[in-house]
C-alpha positions, 0 to 999 in steps of 0.5 A: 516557429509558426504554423505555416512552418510546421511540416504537414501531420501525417498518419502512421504508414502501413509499414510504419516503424514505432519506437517505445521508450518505457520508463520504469522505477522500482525502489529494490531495482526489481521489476514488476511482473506488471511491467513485463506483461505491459511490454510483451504486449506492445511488442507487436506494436513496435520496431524497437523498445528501449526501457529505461530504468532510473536508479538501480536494476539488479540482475534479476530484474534485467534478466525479466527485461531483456527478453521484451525490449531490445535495450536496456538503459539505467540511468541515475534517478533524478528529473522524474521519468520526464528526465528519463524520457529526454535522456533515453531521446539523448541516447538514440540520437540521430537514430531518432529518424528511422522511426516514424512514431515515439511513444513516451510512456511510463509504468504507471498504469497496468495493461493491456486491460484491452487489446492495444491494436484497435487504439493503434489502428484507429490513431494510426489513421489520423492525420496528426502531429502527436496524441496521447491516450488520455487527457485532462480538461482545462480547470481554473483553479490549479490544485498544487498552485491555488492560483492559475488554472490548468491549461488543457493537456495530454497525459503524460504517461502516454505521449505518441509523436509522429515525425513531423514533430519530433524532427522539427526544431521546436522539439529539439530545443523543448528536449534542449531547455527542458528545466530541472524537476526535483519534485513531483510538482515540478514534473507536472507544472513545469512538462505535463501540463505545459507540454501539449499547449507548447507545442500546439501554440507552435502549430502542430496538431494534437489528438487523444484516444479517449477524450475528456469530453465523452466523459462525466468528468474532467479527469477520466484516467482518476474518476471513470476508469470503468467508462474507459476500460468498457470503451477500449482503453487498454491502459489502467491508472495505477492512482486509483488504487493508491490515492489517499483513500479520503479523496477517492471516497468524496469521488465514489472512485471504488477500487474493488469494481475496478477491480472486478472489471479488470478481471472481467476483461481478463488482465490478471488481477493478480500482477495488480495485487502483487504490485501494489502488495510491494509499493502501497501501505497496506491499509491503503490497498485494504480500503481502496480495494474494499479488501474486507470480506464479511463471511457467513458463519453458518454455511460453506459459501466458497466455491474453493476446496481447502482440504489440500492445504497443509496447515500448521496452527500455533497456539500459545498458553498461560493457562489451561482453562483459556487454552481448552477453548482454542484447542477444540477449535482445531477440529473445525478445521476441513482437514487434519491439522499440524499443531505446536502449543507452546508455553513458558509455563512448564507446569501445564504441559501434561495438561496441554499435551492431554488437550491436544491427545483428545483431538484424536485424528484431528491433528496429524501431528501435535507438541507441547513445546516449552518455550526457556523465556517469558521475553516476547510471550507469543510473538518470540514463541512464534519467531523463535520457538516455531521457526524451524516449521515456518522455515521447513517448507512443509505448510501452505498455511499457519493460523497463530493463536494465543490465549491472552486477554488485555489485563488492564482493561475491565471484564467486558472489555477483555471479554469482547477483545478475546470473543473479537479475535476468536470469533473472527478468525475462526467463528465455526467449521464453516467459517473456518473453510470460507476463510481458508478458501480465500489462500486457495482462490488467491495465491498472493494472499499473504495475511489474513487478520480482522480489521483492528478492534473498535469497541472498547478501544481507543485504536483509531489515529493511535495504532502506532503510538510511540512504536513509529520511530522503531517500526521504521527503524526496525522495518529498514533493519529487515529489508522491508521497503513497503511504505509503512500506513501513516495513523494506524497500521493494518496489523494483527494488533490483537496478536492473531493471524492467518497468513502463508509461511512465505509472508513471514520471510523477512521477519524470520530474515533476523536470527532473534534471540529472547533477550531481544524480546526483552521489556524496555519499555522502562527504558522508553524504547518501544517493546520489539514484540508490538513492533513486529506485530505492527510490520506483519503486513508490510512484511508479507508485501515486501513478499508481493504478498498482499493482506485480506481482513475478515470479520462475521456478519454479527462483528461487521454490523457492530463495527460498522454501527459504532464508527458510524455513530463515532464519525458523525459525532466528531465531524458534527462542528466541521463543515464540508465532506469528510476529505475537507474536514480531515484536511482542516484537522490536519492543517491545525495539527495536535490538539494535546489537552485543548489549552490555550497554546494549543488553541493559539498554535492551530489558529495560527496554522490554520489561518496563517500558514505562511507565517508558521512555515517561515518561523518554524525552524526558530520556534521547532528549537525553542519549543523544544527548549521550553519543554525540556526546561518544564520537563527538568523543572516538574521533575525537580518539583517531584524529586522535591517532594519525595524528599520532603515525604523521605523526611517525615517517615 
């Protein structure tokens, strides 16, 4: 078809009829208070809405639709929201010419952030063929082919067409032919950027709401989403809350002032918290967003009042001396406080109890609670023994505390690790109120821990350690479906938080007893209680719950000095930006000791990729072989020479 075939463009009639079709995707076949809040908004815009869910919908996330669309159709998750979009077009069919505009678009973004009406207006008065709300300039190189370059191109989270094109035949047949997307990839390579050039080459005749052109970069929606917000754009890109972290950092694409301007602008941050809480790990959202909040310890600086809050502080004990110090923190808590100490160790009871009797009016109501069973320590004092209290309804709040210190660590160490955890979470009566503070102003905050310890500490890239496996094991027992971080989770790894009873749901969602607490580590299963403490985010998330890390100033500056110092040296025989020097270490893969087949297997990966990727279902098995043949040979070397050493005695 060519140009001259192509019905004139039109602009969109004064009583013009709009159809949106949204599509929308939700692992738990939930939806979103985002969403809702989306759709209400473009009621006004448009004579009918159809939401089209791919995967499943529960009831309850159909009851949250029905009242802002017109209809509702659940389809089978395949083919991305491209395949969506084609089957919602399939289902109106001939339908299709009562409208005067289609808008395809997705719940990828969060809006409105502006007022929808003003972009509506000011399209509507464009003679065009179709237009979308961003777009994307050419580039030469393409990121996920390394080869040809991007052709420039509407975003396709939001594509309005008009009449004059979606009743042409060229669009019939680019629905009809429309190829197979299994992958993410293929929705971009083979629709998003293809589209566009498509069908302006057939010639109809594009526009964009807020060009590329008027903006520093060549991805506005991603790098300058503040310049679009001040311009009138009403829709916000999800991605730039959840992209890996390294890459947003090289941009200096800073979530926390996104974030500030959203709120300034007046959309409800929270429904972008919640959101993200549920489908982001955790430590992505906590860097992102910049969520770490350095408190002064000195003067109260929260404009919120915590006195309200029902607090119930859990304290476990091994010993009295410890324990003392804990204790008389509880009265530098606003308000009274409810407070359990538990114990395995029924011999300091009385003493424990004589503890908390000298907080006086402090504590509104205190127990001494003796736990049947070492298994778990704190984690199944807390689960087991205080479920009642976390379960009953009656706390805003809980602050979990205990009195242990790392045993094989030396005294330095040990004492910076109980000085850390403490002084963090409850530094003085002004700290305390400041860090309460943040569940009055925040509803959805769920969890608030410090940041894992640096000092003394070989955590960073080792915080799941052997505990992943189980941890996801354990994590889709629970029900938790929050993606889980990927190195080092952020978690209460010194086994001390704050957090709201509501975010302990799915933890609480097991009836544990204390043999499930267990040590099996002699079995090489990792132990429960350091798994749990690794999901306690991602727990509170699967509520819509999200988490906040906390440090004092005199922390924050020796944390941040330290891995300061620590980067610089890594990073000193690496070239490039921090993101291309995390890529090349990922690209070579396990050091293990630095030995010569370590050496030989990451040149091969790093300069001969291919060649791995295609020998690698041979070798992953033979490797796997090799090793167990050495495992077996060192253990018979061993069990050899015990025998030799039996025989001299």
């Amino acid at each position: 078809m060519t140009g001259a075939e192509v019905e004139r463009a039109v602009v969109f009639p004064a009583a013009g009829r709009r159809l949106v079709v949204y599509v929308v995707y939700d692992r738990r076949g939930g939806v979103d208070e985002y969403v809702v809040h989306a759709l209400a908004g473009l009621r006004e815009h448009a004579a009918r809405i159809l939401v089209v869910v791919n995967g499943r919908l529960t009831p309850e996330g159909r009851a949250r639709l029905e009242p802002v669309s017109d209809e509702v159709l659940v389809r089978e998750n395949v083919g991305f929201d491209i395949w969506a979009h084609k089957e919602a077009l399939d289902h109106v069919g001939a339908g299709l010419s009562e409208f005067d505009e289609v808008v395809l678009t997705n719940d990828t973004w969060f809006g409105p952030v502006r007022p929808y009406g003003p972009v509506f207006e000011r399209m509507d008065a464009q003679d065009i063929d179709f237009w979308g709300m961003t777009d994307h300039a050419a580039e030469e190189w393409h990121p996920f082919t390394g080869s040809a370059g991007v052709p420039y191109h509407l975003q396709s989270f939001w594509i309005a067409v008009r009449r004059s094109m979606f009743t042409s035949e060229r669009w019939a047949r680019y629905w009809r032919d429309l190829p197979e997307m299994p992958s993410y990839f293929d929705a971009v390579l083979k629709h998003e950027t293809v589209f566009t050039e498509t069908f302006v080459r057939n010639g109809f005749r594009p526009a964009v709401a807020f060009a590329s052109d008027d903006y520093p970069t060549d991805h506005p929606a991603l790098f300058n989403p503040t310049l679009l917000m001040r311009d009138g754009c009403p829709l916000l890109k999800r991605r730039p809350f959840f992209h890996w972290p390294p890459f947003l950092d090289r941009h200096a694409v800073i979530g926390r002032a996104i974030i500030d301007d959203v709120e300034a602008h007046g959309y409800p941050v929270a429904l972008i918290l919640d959101n993200l809480a549920r489908t982001v790990p955790a430590k992505v959202v906590n860097t992102n967003l910049a969520m770490l909040d350095v408190l002064p310890h000195t003067a109260v600086v929260a404009s919120e009042d915590p006195t309200a809050l029902r607090v119930l502080v859990v304290i476990h004990a091994t010993a009295l001396a410890p324990t003392a110090g804990l204790v008389d923190r509880l009265s530098w808590f606003p308000g009274p406080v409810d407070a359990v100490i538990t114990t395995s160790d029924a011999t300091i009871a009385p003493g424990l109890r004589e503890l908390l009797d000298a907080q006086g009016d402090r504590v509104r109501m205190g127990e001494v609670r003796v736990i049947p069973s070492e298994n778990g320590r704190d984690m199944s004092a807390f689960l087991i023994g205080c479920r009642a209290e976390l379960e009953s309804g009656r706390y805003d709040v809980f602050v979990k505390l205990h009195d242990r210190v790392p045993v094989r660590r030396g005294r330095s160490v040990s004492d910076y690790f109980r000085r850390y955890m403490r002084d963090n979470l409850l530094a003085s009566p002004e700290y305390v109120a400041n860090v309460l503070a943040l569940f009055v102003r925040e509803p959805g905050l769920g969890v608030v821990l410090p940041p894992p310890i640096q000092t003394g500490y070989a955590i960073t890239g080792e915080g799941w350690s052997w505990y992943r496996g189980r941890g996801h094991d354990v994590a889709e027992d629970l029900g938790i479906r929050v993606p889980l971080d990927g190195v080092t989770p952020l978690a209460p790894l010194g086994g001390m938080w704050i957090g709201r009873p509501e975010g302990l749901r799915p933890l609480l969602s097991k009836a544990w007893t204390y043999d499930d607490f267990r040590d099996t580590s002699h079995k090489r299963v990792p132990d429960i209680r350091r798994v749990l403490e690794r999901l306690v985010t991602a727990a509170a998330g699967e509520e819509g719950l999200h988490a906040r890390t906390v440090l004092t100033a005199e922390h924050a500056s020796l944390t941040h000095l330290s891995i300061e110092y620590k980067i610089d040296q890594l990073a000193v025989n690496l070239p490039g930006y921090p993101v291309d020097q995390i890529q090349f270490l990922h690209r070579a893969g396990w050091w293990g000791i630095g030995g010569a087949v370590a050496f030989f297997r990451m040149y091969m990966k790093t300069n001969h990729s291919k060649v791995v990727r295609r020998f690698d279902p041979v070798m992953h098995p033979v490797g796997r072989g090799a090793r167990a043949v050495l495992r077996g040979a060192r253990a018979g070397v061993a069990t050899g020479r015990r025998l030799v050493k039996g025989g001299r005695r």
